[in-house]
C-alpha positions as CSV (number, residue, x, y, z in Angstrom):
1,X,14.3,-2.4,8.2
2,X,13.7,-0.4,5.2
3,X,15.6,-2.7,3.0
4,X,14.1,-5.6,4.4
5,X,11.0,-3.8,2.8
6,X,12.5,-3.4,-0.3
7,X,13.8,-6.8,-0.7
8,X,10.3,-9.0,-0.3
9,X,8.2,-5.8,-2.5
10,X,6.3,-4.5,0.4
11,X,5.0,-0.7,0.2
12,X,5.4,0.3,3.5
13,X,4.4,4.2,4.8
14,X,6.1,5.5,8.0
15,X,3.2,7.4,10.1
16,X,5.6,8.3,12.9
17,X,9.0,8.9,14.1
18,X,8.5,8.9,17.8
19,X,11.1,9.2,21.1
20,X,9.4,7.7,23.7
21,X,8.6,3.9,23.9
22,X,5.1,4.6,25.7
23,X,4.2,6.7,22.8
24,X,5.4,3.9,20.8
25,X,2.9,1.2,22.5
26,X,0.3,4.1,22.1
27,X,1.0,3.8,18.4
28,X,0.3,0.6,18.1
29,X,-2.1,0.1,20.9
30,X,-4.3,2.5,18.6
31,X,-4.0,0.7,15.0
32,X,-1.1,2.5,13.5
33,X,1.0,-0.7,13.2
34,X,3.9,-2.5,14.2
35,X,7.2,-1.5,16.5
36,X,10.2,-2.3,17.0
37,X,11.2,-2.0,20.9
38,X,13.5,-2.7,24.0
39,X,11.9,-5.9,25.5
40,X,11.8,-4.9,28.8
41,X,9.6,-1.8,27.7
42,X,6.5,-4.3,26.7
43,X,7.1,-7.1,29.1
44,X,4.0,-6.1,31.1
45,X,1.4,-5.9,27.9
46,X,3.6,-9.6,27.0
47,X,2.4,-11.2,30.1
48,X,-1.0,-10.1,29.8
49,X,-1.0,-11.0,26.2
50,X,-2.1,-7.0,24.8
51,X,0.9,-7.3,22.3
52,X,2.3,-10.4,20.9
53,X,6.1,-10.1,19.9
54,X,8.6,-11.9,17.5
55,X,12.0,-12.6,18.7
56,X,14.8,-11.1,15.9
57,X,18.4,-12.4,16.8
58,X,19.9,-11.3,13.7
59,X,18.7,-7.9,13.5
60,X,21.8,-5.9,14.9
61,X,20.9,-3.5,17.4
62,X,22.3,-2.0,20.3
63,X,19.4,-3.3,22.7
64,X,17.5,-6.4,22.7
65,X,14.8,-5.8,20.9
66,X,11.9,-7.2,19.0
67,X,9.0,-6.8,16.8
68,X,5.5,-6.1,18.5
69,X,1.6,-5.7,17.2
70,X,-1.9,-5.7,18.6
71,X,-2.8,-9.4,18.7
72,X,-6.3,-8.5,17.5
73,X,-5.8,-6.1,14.5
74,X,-2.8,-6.5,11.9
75,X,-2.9,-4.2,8.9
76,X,-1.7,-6.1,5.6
77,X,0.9,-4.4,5.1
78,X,1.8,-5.2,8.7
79,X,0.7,-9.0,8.3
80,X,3.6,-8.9,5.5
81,X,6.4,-7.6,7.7
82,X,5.3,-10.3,10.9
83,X,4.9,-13.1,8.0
84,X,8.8,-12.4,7.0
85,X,9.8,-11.9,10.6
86,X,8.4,-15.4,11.5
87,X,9.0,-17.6,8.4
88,X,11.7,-16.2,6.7
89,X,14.2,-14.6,8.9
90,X,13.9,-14.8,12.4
91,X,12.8,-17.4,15.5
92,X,9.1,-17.8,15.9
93,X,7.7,-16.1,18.9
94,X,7.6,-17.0,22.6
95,X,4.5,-18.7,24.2
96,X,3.5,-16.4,27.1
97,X,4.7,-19.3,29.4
98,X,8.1,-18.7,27.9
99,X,7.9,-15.0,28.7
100,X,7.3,-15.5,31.8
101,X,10.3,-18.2,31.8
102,X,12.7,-16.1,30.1
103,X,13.0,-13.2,32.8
């Protein structure tokens, strides 16, 4: 991720390294920004459209994961990294229909 960063100029500041994914949701949930999670730990704030998510195939990761932010408040800095992740390098995201569909 970091290069990803580095390769489209984007300053980027890391506010938290964190274990758990429900302190993860809390994170972004409370305006720190974006995350990158397991799937099946967001499906419930998917379906009732808290978070919004972006699909990312090519990223290389043990679990199938994906990008997701607060559908109401996006940083810029944030609104760079979802603008990359949904023109420039990965599938657009899912309709909440499709969410529904894909399980």
């Amino acid at each position: 991720m970091l290069r990803l960063f580095q390769q489209h100029s984007i300053t980027y500041r890391i506010a938290a390294e964190l274990c758990s994914v429900e302190s993860i949701k809390n994170m972004v949930f409370g305006d720190v920004g974006v995350a990158i999670v397991p799937r099946i730990a967001v499906l419930h704030e998917l379906r009732e459209r808290r978070l919004v998510q972006i699909s990312m195939p090519q990223l290389k990761l043990p679990l199938r994961s994906m990008m997701v932010f607060r559908r109401d408040s996006v940083s810029e800095i944030a609104g760079q990294l979802i603008e990359i992740m949904r023109n420039k390098l990965f599938v657009p995201r899912l309709h909440p229909d499709q969410i529904e569909a894909a399980n």
